[in-house]
N, C-alpha and C positions, 0 to 999 in steps of 0.2 A: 741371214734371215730375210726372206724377200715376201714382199707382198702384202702380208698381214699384219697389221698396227698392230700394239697392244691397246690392253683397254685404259679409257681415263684414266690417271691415276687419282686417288684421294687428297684431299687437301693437304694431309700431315705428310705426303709425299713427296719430293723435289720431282716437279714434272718434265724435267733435262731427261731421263731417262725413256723418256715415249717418243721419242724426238724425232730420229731416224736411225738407220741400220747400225750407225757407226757407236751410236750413244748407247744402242740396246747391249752391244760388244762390251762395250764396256762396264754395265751395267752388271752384266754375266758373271762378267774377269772378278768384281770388286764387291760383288753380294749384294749390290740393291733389289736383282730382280726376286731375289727370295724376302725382302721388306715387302715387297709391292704384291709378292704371292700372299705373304701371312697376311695384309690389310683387307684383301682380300676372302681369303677365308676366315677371319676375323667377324667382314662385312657381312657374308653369307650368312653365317650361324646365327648374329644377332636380327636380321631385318629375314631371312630366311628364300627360299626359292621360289614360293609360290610370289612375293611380291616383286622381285630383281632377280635379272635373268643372269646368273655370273660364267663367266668363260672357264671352261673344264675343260679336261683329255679326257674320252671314257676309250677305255680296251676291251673291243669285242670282238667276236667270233665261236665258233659251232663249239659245241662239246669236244674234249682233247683237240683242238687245233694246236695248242704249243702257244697257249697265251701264258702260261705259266714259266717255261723259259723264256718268253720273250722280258717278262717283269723281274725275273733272278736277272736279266744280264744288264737291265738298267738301273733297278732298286738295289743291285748287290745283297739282297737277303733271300732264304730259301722259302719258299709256298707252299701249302699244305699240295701236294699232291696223292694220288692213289686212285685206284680202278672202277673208284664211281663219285659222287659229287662231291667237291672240291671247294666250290664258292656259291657260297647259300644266300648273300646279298651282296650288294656292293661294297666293295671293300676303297675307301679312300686313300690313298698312299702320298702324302706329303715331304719332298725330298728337300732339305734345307740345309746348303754346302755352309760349316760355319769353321772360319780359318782356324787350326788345330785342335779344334775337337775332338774326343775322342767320341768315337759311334755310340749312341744311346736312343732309343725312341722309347714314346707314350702312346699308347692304343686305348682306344675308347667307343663304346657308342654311343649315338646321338641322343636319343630320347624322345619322346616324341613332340617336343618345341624348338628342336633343333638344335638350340646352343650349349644341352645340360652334359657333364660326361661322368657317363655312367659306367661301371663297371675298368675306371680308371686303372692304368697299368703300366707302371715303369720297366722298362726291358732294357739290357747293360750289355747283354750278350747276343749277338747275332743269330745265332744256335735257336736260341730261343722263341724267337719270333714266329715260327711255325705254327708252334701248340696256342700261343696267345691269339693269332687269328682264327685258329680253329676255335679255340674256347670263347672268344669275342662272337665269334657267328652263330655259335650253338646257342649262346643265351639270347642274342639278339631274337635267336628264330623262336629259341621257347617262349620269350616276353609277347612275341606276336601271338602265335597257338593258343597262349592264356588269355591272351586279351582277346581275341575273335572266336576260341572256343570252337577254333580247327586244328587240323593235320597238316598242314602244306609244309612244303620241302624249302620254299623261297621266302624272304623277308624283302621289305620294299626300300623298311629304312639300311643307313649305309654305317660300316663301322668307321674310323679312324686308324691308321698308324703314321704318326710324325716322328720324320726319323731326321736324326743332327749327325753332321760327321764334314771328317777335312775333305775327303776323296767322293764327292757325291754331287750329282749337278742341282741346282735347285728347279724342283720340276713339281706339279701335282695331278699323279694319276688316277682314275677309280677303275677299277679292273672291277667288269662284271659278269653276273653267273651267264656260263656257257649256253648256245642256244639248242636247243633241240627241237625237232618236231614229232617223233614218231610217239605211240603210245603204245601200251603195256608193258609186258614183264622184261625184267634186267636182270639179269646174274651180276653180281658185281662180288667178283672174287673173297677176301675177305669178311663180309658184312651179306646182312640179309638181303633175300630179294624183293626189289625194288618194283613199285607199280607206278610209273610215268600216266598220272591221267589227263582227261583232255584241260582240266580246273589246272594242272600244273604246268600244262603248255602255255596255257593260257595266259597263266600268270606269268611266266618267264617272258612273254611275249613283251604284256604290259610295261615289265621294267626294263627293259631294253629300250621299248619305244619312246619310254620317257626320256631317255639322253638322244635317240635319232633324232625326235620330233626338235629337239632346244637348238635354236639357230646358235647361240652361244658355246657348243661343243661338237669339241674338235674330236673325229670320231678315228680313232687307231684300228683300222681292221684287218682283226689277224686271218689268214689265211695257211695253211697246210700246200705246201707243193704240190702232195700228192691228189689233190681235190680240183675236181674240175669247178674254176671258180665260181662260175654264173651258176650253178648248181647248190653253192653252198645255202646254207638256214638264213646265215645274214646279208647273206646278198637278197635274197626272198625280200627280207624287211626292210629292205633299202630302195629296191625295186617298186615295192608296193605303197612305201611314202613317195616316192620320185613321182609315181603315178598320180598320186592326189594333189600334185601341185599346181595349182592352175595357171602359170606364168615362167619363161624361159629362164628368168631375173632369180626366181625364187626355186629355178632347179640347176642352177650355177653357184647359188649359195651354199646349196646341196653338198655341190660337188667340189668345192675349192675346200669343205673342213672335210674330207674325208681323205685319211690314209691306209695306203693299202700296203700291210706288213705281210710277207711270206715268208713261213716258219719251216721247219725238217726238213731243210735243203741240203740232207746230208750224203749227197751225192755230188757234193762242191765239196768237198774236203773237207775244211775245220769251217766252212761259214755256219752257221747258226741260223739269223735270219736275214733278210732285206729287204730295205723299203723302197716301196713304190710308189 
């Protein structure tokens, strides 16, 4: 791991772990860095984002880019997929390797003071986890609709899944809704048809922008092989924050959190994806 500290650690933390390269290794091997992640997300929920700005991984890119395999082959669990939207807010994914564990995660959403969890949900089977984030998003989105006494497709606040297990790195990602620009009608196989308005572009824009703009998130951008890159939705919104930057300083910041994953490279054999 080169270049990028971690952040402070907390008090109730042994600070030997932020040290250098060798201790962070170590760190990994032995489970502190999943202490120092939970104190962390702990710290978040109680003091919340609008006052401290906390270090996060957000997972983005365009509609079907293969951000959803790219999250099965590090999360080990499967994601709602199918032939129209997928991820209606941000989804929080919390990976915490705990030596012989057997696999179990809690799924929640936040609420709107951040730390309450609502619609709490013990999960035992992997299998499972699918329908629980589909059902976490659909209420998430109905609680919005009711409370603004709109229709929109997207919700701003984010759900939760903490997941325990022996085989699992301790990591925390938020995988968010796919980017799109075009507007009007959509066929989407299964389910009715779909009206993309410019209120929903709009919106989708919004909560994406809210993780590019956070100098504190480190941004995984997925990309499709097949897609000529500088072309793509998030490249657009990357471009057009890089542009507002007024300083070289602060478009190096830019560019040291941003990772660029490319997915359906299935014309390398068995690769999946690689990063860049």
């Amino acid at each position: 791991m080169q270049g990028r500290p971690l952040p402070p650690a907390p008090k109730f933390i042994t600070p030997a772990i932020c040290n250098d390269d060798e201790t962070i290794h170590e760190a990994v091997r032995d489970g502190s860095i999943g202490t120092l992640l939970d104190a962390l997300n702990d710290a978040e929920a109680h003091i919340g984002r609008h006052e401290v700005s906390f270090p996060r991984i957000a997972v983005i890119g365009d509609e079907s880019a293969g951000k959803s395999s790219l999250l099965e082959s590090i999360c080990k669990i499967p994601f709602p997929r199918g032939s129209s939207l997928t991820t209606k807010c941000p989804t929080q994914i919390r990976l915490r390797r705990k030596k012989g564990a057997k696999w179990s995660a809690t799924a929640w959403t936040a609420g709107e003071d951040g730390d309450a969890r609502n619609y709490e949900t013990v999960v035992r089977d992997e299998e499972h986890i699918t329908e629980v984030i589909r059902d976490l998003q659909n209420k998430e989105l109905a609680r919005v609709n009711a409370m603004t006494n709109q229709n929109t497709m997207f919700a701003q606040g984010p759900i939760t899944i903490s997941i325990e297990a022996d085989d699992i790195a301790d990591l925390t990602l938020v995988d968010l809704p796919g980017y799109f620009q075009r507007t009007g009608n959509i066929i989407s196989g299964d389910e009715a048809e779909v009206r993309w308005s410019k209120k929903e572009v709009d919106r989708i824009t919004e909560i994406l922008e809210d993780y590019i703009y956070d100098d504190k998130t480190v941004l995984l951008v997925v990309l499709p092989v097949s897609t000529q890159f500088k072309t793509a939705g998030v490249m657009g919104l990357l471009e057009d924050y890089k542009r507002s930057l007024q300083d070289s300083a602060a478009i190096q910041r830019l560019q040291s959190r941003i990772i660029y994953c490319v997915t359906k490279v299935s014309s390398f054999g068995s690769m999946r994806a690689c990063v860049v």
